[in-house]
C-alpha positions in Angstrom: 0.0 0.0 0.0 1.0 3.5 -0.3 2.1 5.1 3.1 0.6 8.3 1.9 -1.3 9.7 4.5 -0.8 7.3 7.5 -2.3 8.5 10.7 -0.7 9.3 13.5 -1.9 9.4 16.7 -0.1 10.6 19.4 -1.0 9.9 22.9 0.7 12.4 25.9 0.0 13.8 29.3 -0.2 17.5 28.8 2.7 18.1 31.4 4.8 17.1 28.1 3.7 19.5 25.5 6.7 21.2 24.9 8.2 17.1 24.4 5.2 17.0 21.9 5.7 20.0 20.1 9.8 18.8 19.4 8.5 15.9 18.0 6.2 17.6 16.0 8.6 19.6 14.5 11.0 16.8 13.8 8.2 14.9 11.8 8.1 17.9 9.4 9.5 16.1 7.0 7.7 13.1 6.8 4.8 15.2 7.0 5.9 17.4 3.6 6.5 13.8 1.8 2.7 12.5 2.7 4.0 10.1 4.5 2.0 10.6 8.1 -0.3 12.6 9.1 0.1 13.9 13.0 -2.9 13.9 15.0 -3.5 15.0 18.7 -5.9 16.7 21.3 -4.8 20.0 20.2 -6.2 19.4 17.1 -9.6 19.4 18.2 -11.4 23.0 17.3 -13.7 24.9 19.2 -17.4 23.3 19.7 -16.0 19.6 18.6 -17.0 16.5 21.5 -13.4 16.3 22.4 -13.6 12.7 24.2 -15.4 11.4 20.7 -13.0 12.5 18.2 -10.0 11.5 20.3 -12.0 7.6 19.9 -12.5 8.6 16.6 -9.0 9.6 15.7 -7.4 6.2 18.0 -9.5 4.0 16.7 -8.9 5.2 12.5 -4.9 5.6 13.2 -2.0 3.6 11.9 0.8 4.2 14.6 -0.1 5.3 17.5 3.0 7.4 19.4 2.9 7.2 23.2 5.1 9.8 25.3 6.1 8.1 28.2 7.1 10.2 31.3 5.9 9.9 34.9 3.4 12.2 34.2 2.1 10.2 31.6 1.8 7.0 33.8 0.3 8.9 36.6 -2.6 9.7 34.3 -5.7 7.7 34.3 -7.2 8.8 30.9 -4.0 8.2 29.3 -3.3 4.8 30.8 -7.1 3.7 31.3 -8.5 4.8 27.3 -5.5 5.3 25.4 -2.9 2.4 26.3 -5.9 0.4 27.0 -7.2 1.1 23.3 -3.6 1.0 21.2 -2.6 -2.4 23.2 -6.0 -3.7 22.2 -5.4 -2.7 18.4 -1.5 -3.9 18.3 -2.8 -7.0 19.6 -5.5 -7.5 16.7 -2.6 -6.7 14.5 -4.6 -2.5 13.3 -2.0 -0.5 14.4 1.7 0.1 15.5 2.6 1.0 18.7 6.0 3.2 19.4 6.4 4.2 23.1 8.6 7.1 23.1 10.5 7.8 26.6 11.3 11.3 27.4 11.9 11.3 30.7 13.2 9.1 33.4 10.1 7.2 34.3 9.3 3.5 35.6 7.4 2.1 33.3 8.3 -1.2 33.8 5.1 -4.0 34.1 2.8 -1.5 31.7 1.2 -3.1 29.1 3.2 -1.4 26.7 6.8 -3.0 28.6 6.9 -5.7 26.0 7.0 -3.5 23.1 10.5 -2.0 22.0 10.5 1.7 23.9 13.0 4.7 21.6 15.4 5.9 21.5 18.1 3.7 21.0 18.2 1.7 24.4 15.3 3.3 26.2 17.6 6.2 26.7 15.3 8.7 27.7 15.3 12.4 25.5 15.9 14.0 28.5 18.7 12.7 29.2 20.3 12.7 25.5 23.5 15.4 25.7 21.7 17.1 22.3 17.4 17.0 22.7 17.7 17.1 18.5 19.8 13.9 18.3 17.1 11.7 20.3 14.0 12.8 18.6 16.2 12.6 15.0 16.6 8.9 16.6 13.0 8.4 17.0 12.4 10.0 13.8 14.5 7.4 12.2 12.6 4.0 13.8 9.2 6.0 12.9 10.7 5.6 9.0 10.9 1.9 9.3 8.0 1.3 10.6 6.3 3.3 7.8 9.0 1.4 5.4 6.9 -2.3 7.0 3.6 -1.0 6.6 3.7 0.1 3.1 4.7 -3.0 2.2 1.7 -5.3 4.2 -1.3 -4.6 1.4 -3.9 -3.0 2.5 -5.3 -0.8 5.1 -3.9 -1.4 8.3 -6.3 -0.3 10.0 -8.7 -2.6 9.0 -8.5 -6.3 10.9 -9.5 -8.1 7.9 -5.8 -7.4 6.3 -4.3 -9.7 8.2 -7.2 -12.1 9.0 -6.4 -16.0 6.9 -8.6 -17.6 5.0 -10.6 -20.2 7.8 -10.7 -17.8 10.3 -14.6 -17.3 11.7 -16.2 -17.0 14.7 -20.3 -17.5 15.7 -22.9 -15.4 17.8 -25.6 -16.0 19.0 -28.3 -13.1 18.6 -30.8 -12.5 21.1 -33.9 -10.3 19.8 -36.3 -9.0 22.3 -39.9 -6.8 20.7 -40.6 -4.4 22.8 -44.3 -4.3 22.4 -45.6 -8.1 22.2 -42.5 -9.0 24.5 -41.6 -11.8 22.2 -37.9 -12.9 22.6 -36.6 -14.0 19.1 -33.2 -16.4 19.0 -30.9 -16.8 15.7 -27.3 -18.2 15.4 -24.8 -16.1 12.9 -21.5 -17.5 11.8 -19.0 -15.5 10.1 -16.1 -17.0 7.8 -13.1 -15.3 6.1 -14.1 -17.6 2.6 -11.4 -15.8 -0.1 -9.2 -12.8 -0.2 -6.8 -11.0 -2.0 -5.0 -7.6 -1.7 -7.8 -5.5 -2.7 -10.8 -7.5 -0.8 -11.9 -10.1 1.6 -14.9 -12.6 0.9 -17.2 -13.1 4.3 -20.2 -15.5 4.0 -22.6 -14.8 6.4 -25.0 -18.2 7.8 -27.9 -17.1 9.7 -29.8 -20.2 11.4 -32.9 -19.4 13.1 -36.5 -21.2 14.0 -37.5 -17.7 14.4 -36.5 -15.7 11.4 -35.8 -18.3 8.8 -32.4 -19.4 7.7 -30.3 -17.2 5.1 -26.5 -17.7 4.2 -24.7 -14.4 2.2 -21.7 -13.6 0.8 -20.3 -9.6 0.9 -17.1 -7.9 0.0 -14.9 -6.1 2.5 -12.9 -3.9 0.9 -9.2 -3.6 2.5 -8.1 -0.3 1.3 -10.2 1.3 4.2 -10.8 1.5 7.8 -13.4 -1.2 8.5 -15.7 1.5 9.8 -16.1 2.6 6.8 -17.8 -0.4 5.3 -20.1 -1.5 8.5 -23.1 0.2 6.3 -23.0 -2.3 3.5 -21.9 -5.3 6.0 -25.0 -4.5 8.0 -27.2 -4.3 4.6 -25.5 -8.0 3.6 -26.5 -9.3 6.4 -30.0 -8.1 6.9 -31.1 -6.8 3.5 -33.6 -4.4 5.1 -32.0 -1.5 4.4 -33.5 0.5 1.1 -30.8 1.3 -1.9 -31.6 5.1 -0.9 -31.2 5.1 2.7 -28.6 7.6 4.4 -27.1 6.2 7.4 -24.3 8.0 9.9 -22.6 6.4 12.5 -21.4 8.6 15.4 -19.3 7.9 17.8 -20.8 8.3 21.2 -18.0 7.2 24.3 -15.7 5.0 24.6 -13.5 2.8 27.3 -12.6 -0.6 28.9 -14.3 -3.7 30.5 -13.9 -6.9 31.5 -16.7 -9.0 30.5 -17.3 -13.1 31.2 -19.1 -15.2 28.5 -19.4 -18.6 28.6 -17.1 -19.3 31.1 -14.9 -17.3 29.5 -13.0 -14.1 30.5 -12.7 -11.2 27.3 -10.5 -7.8 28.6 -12.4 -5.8 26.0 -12.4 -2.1 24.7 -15.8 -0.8 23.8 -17.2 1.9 22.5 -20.6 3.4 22.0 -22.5 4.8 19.1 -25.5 6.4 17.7 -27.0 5.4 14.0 -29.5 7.4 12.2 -30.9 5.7 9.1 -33.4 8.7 6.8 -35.0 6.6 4.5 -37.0 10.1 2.2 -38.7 12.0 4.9 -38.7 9.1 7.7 -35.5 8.4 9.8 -35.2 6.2 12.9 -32.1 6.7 15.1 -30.6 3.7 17.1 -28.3 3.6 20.0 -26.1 0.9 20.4 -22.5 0.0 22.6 -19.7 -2.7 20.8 -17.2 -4.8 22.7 -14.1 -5.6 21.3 -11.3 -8.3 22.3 -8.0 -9.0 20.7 -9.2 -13.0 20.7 -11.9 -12.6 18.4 -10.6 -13.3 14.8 -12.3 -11.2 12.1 -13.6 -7.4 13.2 -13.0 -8.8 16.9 -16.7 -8.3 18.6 -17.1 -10.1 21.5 -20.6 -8.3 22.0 -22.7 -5.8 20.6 -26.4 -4.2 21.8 -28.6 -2.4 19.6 -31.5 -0.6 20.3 -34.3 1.1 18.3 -35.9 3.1 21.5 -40.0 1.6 22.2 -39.4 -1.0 19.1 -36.8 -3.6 20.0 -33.5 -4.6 21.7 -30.8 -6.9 19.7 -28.3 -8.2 22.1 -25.2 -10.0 19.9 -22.5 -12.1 21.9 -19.6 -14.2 20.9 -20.3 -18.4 21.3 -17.1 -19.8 19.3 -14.2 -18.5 17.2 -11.1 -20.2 15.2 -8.3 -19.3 13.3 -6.9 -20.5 9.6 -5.0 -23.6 10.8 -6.3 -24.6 13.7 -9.2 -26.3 13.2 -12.5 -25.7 15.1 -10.2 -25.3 18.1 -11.3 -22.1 20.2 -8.4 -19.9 20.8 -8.2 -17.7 24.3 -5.5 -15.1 23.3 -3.9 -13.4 20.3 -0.6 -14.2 19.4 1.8 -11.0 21.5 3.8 -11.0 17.9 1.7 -9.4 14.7 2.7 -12.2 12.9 2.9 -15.1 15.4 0.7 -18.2 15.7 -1.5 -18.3 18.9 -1.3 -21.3 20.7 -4.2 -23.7 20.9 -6.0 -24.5 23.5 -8.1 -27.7 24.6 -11.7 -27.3 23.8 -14.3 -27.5 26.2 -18.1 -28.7 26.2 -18.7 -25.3 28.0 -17.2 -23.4 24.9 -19.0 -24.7 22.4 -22.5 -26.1 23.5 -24.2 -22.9 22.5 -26.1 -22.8 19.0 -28.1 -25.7 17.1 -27.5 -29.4 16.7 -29.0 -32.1 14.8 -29.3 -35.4 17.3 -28.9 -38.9 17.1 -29.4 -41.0 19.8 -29.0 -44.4 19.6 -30.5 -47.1 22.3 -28.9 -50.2 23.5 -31.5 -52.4 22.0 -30.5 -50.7 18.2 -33.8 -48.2 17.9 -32.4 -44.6 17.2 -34.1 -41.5 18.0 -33.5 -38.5 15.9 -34.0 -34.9 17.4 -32.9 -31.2 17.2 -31.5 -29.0 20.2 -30.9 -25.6 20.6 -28.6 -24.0 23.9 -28.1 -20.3 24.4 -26.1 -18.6 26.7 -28.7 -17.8 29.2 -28.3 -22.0 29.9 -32.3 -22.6 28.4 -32.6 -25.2 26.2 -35.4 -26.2 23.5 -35.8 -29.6 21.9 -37.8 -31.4 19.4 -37.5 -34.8 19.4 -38.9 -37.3 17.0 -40.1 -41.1 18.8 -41.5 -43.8 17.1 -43.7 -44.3 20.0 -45.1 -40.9 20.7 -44.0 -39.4 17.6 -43.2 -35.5 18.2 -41.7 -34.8 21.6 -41.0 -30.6 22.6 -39.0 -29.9 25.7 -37.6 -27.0 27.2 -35.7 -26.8 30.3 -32.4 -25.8 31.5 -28.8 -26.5 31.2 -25.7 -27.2 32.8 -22.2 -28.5 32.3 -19.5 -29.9 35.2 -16.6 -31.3 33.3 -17.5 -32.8 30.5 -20.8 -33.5 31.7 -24.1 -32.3 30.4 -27.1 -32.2 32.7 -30.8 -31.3 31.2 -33.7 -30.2 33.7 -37.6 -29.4 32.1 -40.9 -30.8 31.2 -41.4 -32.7 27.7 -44.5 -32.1 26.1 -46.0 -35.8 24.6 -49.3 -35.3 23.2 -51.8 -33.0 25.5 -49.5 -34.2 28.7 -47.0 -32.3 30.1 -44.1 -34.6 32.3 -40.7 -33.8 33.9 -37.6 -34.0 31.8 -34.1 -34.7 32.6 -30.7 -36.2 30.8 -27.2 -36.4 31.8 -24.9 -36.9 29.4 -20.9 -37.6 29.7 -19.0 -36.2 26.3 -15.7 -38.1 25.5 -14.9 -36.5 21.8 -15.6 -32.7 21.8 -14.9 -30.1 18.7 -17.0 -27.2 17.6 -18.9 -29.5 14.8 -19.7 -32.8 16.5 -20.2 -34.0 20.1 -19.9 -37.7 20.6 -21.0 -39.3 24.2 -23.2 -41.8 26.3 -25.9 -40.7 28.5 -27.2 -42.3 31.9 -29.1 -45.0 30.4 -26.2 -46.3 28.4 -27.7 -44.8 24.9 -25.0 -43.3 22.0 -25.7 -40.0 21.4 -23.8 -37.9 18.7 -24.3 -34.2 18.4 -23.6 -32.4 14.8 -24.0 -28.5 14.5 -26.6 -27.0 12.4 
């Protein structure tokens, strides 16, 4: 790619200006060759929400420039939003980071540590004999990394650029109407199909008793920030949206949170946002907050809320993910490399139980039962299952997992009577496709995703 224009974003306590200003002047040349672009909080002109275009600006830059001093770590905002947010984007492979030291500080254990600090040796400006010579240093390191950039096609902002062919991951979407107070369930799984230099292929499979089924395929292209395609992706995936409707996203807020799904724990950044879709005269304005983790392959949601205010609610969380490579294995961390391998992890019946399954039950005496079960994360479960004796069976209950054990509680509906249901059911081969076990009464039972 061209490094024309790459954003930078730099991040600095204000006890530091006059630090930021000698850096600024020392990127004049880069500047008058188009290479980057400096951005920071002064930049933000009078009547501008300064907290939403400092998101804005972190979350669309290429390097991100941190000015480490002791003022700088005794910041919260610094430390809390902006490390927080550039760790998160190094880690999902959308930015650089460069942590510049200009004064003596101890720095040591900060999430940044790992990464390599300039000038030369972690010698801190301050402390150089000539201030010139230590930012020409910088200067210098700043060149290669715009050197490695332009030569990774692409945006680099945009996750998908680095994303492999195989990579996917799977929600499960929770839809509640506002009015009737109906709760409507689907299952979404994303996977990277194809991709090139210019684009990335993403088919879209929707599974749902509720909505219908639906599988599409869209275009990401990967010459731009991924923002700036979540219009169409949205459109792809619900084809509601009318060829002349308007829609602007604006960012709202912005932080960091620690959330727990599935057994799971996600150290997320999020950030909140308002939609406005104007459709001729009519225009309906949603509200909605997205989580985002460096272990989610892809655009890296872990969860996402939507809300169209007296309508309905769409809650979105994160049931399963794998990378190119690895199988269906779920992974629990990004590589701490841009270009590393993550390490795999065992999988567990707790990771991957959520969604649909087609089941097969077979009895010691060499009847089998066929049947279909759904699990979402709120631990119901709903079943139909087909006997030759009664014929169609419903059941809904709850669920729960110790080890590799599977426990069902609820009532089965046989005919016009209504009895207690309950299963227990010990796994010994798990992956995210098929579950293979033997329940209490000795039957076989094989699970295979829908």
């Amino acid at each position: 790619m061209s490094t024309t224009g790459l954003t930078l974003f730099i991040s600095y306590a204000h006890e530091d200006e006059s630090f930021r200003k000698d850096l600024g002047k020392h990127l004049a040349a880069l500047k008058r060759e188009g290479i980057v672009e400096e951005w920071h909080d002064r930049m933000i002109t009078a009547g501008q929400e300064w907290e939403k275009q400092i998101h804005t600006s972190l979350d669309r830059s290429h390097i991100i420039i941190l000015i480490i001093s002791p003022d700088f770590m005794a910041s919260s905002y610094c430390n809390e939003v902006e490390v927080e947010r550039s760790m998160q984007r190094y880690k999902m492979g959308t930015a650089k980071v460069i942590p510049v030291l200009v004064r003596p500080a101890d720095w040591q254990g900060a999430p940044f540590s790992k990464l390599q600090m300039v000038p030369t040796d972690a010698i801190p400006v301050s402390e150089w004999k000539d201030r010139d010579a230590a930012f020409l240093d910088v200067v210098k390191h700043l060149r290669k990394v715009c050197s490695e950039i332009e030569a990774t096609p692409g945006n680099s902002a945009n996750p998908y650029t680095i994303a492999k062919v195989g990579d996917w991951y799977q929600t499960e979407m929770v839809i509640d109407v506002h009015q009737s107070g109906e709760t409507k369930l689907a299952s979404m799984r994303m996977t990277l199909v194809d991709k090139n230099d210019k684009k990335a292929i993403v088919r879209a499979e929707v599974k749902s008793d509720d909505l219908g089924n639906d599988e599409k395929t869209m275009e990401i292209p990967l010459d731009r920030p991924l923002e700036d395609s979540m219009g169409s992706i949205v459109n792809n995936v619900s084809g509601q949206i009318p060829a002349n409707a308007i829609i602007e996203s604006k960012q709202t807020g912005g932080g960091s949170e620690k959330l727990f799904i599935g057994g799971k724990t996600y150290y997320t950044t999020w950030v909140s946002m308002s939609v406005e879709i104007r459709v001729g005269r009519d225009r309906i304005t949603q509200t909605g907050k997205r989580w985002m983790s460096s272990d989610i392959p892809l655009d890296g949601i872990v969860k996402m809320v939507m809300e169209l205010p007296g309508v309905y609610t769409q809650t979105m969380i994160v049931t399963g993910y794998g990378r190119e490579g690895q199988g269906d294995k779920v992974n629990s961390s990004l590589p701490t490399g841009i270009h590393s391998k993550p390490p795999e992890e065992t999988v567990t019946l707790e990771s991957v139980i959520i969604g649909n399954w087609n089941v097969k039950i077979s009895q010691p005496f060499g009847q089998s039962i066929s049947a279909v079960f759904s699990f979402n994360a709120q631990r119901f479960f709903s079943a139909e299952i087909m006997s030759p004796l009664y014929g169609m069976i419903t059941v809904q209950g709850q669920w729960q997992i110790q080890n590799q054990v599977l426990s069902l509680q609820g009532v089965q509906n046989i005919a016009f009577l209504s009895q207690p249901y309950s299963a227990v059911v010990t796994f010994q081969n798990i992956s995210s496709r098929t579950l293979d076990g033997k329940s209490q009464l000795g039957e076989n039972v094989t699970l295979i995703r829908l």
